[in-house]
C-alpha positions in Angstrom: -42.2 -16.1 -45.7 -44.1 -15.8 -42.3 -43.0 -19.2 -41.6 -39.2 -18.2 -41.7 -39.7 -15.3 -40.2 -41.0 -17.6 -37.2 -38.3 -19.6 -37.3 -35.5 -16.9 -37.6 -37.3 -15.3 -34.0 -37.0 -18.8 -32.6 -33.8 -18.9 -33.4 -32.7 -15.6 -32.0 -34.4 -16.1 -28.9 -33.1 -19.0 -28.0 -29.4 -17.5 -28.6 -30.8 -14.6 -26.5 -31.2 -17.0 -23.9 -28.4 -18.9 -23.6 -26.8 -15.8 -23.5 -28.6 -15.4 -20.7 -27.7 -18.6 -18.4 -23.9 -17.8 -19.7 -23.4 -14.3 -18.1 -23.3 -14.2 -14.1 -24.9 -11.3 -12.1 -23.3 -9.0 -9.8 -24.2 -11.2 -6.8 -23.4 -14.4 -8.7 -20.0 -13.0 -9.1 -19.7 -11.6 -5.2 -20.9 -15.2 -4.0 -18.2 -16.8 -6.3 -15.2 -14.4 -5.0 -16.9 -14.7 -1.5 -16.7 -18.9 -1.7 -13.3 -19.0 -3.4 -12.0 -16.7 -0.4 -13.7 -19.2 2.4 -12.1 -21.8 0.7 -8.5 -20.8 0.4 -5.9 -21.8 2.7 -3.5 -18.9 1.7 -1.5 -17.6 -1.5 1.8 -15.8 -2.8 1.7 -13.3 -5.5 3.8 -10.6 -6.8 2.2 -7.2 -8.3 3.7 -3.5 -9.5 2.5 -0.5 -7.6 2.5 2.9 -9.5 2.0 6.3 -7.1 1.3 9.4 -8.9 1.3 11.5 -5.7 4.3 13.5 -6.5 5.8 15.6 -9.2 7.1 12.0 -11.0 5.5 8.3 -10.5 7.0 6.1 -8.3 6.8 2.1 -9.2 7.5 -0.2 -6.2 7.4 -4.0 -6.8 6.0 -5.9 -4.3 5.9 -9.7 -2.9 2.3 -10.9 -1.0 2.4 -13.5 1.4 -0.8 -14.8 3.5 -1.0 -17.8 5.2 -4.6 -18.2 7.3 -5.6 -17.2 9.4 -3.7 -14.0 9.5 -0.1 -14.2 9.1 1.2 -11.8 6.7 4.4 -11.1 4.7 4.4 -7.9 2.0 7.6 -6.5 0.9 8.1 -3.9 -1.0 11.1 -2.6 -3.0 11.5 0.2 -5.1 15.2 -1.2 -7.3 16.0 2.0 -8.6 16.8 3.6 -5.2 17.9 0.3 -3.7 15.0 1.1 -1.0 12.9 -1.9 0.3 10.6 -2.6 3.3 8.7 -5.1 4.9 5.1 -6.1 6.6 5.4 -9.2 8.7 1.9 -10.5 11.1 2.8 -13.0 13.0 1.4 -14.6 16.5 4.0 -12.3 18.1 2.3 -9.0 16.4 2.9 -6.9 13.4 6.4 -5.7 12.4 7.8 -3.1 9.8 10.9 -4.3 8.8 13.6 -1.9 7.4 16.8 -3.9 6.2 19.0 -0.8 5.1 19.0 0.4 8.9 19.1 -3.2 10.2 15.6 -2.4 12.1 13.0 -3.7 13.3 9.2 -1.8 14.6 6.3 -3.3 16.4 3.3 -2.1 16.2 -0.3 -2.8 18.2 -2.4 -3.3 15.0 -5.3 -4.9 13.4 -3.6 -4.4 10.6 -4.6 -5.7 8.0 -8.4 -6.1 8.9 -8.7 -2.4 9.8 -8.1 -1.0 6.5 -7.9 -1.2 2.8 -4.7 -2.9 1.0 -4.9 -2.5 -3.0 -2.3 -5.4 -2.8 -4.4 -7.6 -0.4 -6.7 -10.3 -2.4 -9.0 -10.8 0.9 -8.9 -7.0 1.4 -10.2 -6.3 -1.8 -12.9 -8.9 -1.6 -13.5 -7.4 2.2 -13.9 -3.6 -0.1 -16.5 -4.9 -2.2 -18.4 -7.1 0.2 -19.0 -3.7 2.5 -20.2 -1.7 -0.4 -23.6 -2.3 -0.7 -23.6 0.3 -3.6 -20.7 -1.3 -5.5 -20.6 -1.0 -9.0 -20.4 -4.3 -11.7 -19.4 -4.4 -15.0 -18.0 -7.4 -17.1 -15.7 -7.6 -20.2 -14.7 -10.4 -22.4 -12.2 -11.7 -19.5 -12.6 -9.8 -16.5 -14.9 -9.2 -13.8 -14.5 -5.0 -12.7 -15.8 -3.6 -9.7 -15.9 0.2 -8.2 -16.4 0.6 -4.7 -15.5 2.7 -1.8 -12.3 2.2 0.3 -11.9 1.8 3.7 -8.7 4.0 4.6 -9.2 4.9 8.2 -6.7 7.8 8.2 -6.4 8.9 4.2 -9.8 10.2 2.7 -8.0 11.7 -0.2 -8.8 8.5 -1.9 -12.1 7.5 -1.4 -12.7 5.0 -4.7 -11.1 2.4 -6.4 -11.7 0.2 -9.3 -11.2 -3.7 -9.4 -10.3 -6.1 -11.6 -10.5 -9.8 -11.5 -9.6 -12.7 -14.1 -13.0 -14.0 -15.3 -11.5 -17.7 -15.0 -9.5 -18.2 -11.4 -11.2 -15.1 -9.9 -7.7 -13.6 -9.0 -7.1 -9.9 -8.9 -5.3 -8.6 -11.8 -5.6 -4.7 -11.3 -6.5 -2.2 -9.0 -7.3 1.4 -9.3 -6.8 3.8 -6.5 -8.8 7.4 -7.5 -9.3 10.9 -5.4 -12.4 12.6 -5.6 -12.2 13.6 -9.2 -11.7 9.9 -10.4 -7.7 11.1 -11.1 -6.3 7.6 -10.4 -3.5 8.4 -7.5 -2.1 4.5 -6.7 -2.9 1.6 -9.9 -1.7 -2.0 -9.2 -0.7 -4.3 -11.2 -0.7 -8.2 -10.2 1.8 -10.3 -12.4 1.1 -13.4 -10.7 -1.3 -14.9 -8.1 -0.6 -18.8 -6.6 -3.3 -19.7 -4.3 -3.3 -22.4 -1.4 0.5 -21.9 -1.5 2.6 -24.0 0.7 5.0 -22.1 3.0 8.1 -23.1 5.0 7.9 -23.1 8.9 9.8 -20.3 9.8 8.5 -17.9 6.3 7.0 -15.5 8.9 9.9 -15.3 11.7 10.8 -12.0 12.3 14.4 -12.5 13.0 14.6 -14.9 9.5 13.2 -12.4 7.8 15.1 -9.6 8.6 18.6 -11.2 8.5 17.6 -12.8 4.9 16.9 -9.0 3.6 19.9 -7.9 5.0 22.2 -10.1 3.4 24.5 -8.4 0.9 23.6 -5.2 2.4 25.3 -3.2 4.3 25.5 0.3 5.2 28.5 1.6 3.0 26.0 0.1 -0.5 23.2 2.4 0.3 25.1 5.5 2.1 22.6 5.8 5.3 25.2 6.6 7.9 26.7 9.2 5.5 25.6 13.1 6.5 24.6 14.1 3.3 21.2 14.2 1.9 19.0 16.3 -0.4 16.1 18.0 1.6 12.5 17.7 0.3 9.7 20.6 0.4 6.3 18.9 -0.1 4.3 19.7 -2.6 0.9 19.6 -0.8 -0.8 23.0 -0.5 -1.0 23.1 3.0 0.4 26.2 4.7 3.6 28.2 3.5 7.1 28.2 4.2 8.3 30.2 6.4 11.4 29.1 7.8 14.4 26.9 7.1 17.1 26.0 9.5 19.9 23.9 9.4 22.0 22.3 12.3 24.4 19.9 13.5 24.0 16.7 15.7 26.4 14.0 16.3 24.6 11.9 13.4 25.4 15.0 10.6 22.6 17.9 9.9 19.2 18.4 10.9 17.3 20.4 8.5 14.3 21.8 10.2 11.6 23.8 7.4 8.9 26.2 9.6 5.7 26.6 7.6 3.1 29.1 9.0 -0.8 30.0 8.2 -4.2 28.9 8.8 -2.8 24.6 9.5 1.2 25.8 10.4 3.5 23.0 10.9 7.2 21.7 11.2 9.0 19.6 9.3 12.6 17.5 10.0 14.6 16.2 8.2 17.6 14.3 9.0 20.2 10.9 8.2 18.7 7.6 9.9 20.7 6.2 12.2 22.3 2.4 11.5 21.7 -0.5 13.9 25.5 -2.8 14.2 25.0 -5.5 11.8 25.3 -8.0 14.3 22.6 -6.5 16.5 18.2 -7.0 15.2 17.0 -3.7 17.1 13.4 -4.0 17.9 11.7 -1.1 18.5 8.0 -1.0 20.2 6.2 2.2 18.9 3.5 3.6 20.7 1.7 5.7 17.6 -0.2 3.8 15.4 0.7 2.0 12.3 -0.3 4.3 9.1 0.3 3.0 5.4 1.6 5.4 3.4 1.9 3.7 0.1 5.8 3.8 -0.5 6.5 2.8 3.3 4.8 2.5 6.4 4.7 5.1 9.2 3.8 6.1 12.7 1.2 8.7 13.6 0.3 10.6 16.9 -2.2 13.3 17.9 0.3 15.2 17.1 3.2 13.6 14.5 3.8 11.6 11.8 7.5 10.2 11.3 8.8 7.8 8.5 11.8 7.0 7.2 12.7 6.8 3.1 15.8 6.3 1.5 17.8 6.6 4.4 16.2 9.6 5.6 13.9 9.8 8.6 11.0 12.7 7.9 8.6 14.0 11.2 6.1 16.4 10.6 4.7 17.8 14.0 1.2 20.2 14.2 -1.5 20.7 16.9 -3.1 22.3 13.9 -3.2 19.7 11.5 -5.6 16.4 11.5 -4.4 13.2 10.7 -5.7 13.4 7.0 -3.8 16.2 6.1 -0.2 15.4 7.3 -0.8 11.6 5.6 -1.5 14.3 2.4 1.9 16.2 3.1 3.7 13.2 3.7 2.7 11.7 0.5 3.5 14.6 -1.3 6.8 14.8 -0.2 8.0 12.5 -3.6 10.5 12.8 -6.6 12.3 15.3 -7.0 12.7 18.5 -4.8 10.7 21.2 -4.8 10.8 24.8 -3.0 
């Protein structure tokens, strides 16, 4: 009896062991991603954004581009309001390209490098590396980290959790949480090709543009007509005090006055068109601010983006940069007074 009993502990502590050499550490897995990153020439991959920061979740599907060292092509569309917008890098700078109005911004950026991007595979790896406190777990397929994020602007969301195939060591989900762990922004990667191969002009501006414009025009997504529905955002940041309404040459201006301890304004009006046969370029002065649906420009003083056809500004000497990124995100779905 003693003897089997011997054997049967031999037995389970050599499964024990192999068990052992077969599972990888949190550093094993870091050098791994770390290695594989080093190693990669580039990659395309498409992915679902959700973002809960609204009154109703809005879903944007999005196309990644990277070719080393740093050119960069992310578009993002959201089908259901025929709204889409693109990040180009190039060696000419960073652009935000907006096919409905037929424009074009450039911004002085280090973007990507200076921030977080849930949709970026060397940003995420970039997230985790920093975090010296970084949190491991593994499951049957996946590799899942939590660390800390590196928005420079937006620290309403100051965690996220990671998920990468256990196999290729691709992302395959992303987590995006506020303070209380509510998760605010969750992506979704449906497929990742890595060391893609890229044709010579994939990151020209101009190509770029006039290929998103094609079959658009303004008449199929109603920018140059006066009529839109105002928004009232639903962060609880001041009170509204005012509401005013006017008349330009483009149509109305609608101009909401909120007042308190952080007051602020807020405009609202129709985006202006650029001639189809004309690629405005616009230098912009502020600096480049991702705001998870589209991408923006902030001031000391201003933030201003444009969505569905409608160009926002919210201006304040009161408020800090956090809290009109936390306004302007909250200006989602449908209206609210």
């Amino acid at each position: 009896m003693k003897k089997k009993f011997w054997i049967l502990a031999v037995v389970l502590a050599a499964i024990l062991a192999l068990s052992a050499c077969g599972s990888k550490s949190q550093e094993d897995v870091v050098d791994d991603l770390n290695g594989k990153l080093e190693k990669l020439s580039g990659y395309k991959a498409t992915a679902e954004m959700t973002l809960k920061m609204g009154n109703e979740p809005q879903t944007y599907n999005i196309e990644i581009w990277h070719n080393k060292p740093d050119y960069y092509r992310v578009e993002l569309k959201n089908s259901k309001k025929d709204q889409s917008q693109m990040i180009l890098r190039n060696k000419d700078g960073v652009y935000v390209l907006t096919p409905t109005l037929n424009k074009s911004y450039k911004f002085q950026s280090e973007w990507p490098k200076n921030s977080s991007q849930a949709y970026l595979y060397e940003s995420l790896v970039k997230d985790i590396l920093q975090d010296k406190s970084a949190k491991f777990k593994t499951t049957k397929n996946t590799y899942v980290f939590e660390t800390k994020t590196r928005y420079q602007n937006n620290k309403m969301l100051p965690v996220q959790e990671i998920s990468f195939d256990k196999r290729t060591l691709t992302p395959k989900s992303v987590k995006v949480m506020d303070t209380n762990k509510n998760t605010l922004v969750s992506v979704k990667f449906t497929k990742v090709q890595l060391n893609a191969k890229f044709d010579k002009n994939a990151f020209d501006t101009k190509k770029n543009l006039t290929g998103a414009t094609i079959g658009k025009n303004s008449k199929d997504v109603n920018v140059n007509g006066s009529e839109f529905t105002v928004k009232y955002p639903e962060a609880k940041i001041g009170e509204l005090y005012d509401e005013k309404e006017i008349t330009t040459e483009n149509g109305k201006r609608v101009i909401l006055t909120y007042n308190g301890n952080k007051p602020f304004t807020m405009i609202q009006e129709k985006a202006t068109v650029s001639p189809a046969s004309v690629m405005e370029v616009t230098a912009m002065n502020g600096d480049m601010v991702d705001l998870g649906f589209v991408v923006g420009e902030m001031t000391k003083n201003s933030l201003t983006w444009t969505q569905d056809g409608v160009k926002y500004m919210i201006a304040s000497k009161k408020l800090s940069k956090n809290e009109m990124i936390e306004i302007a995100e909250s200006v989602q779905g449908q209206p609210v007074k």
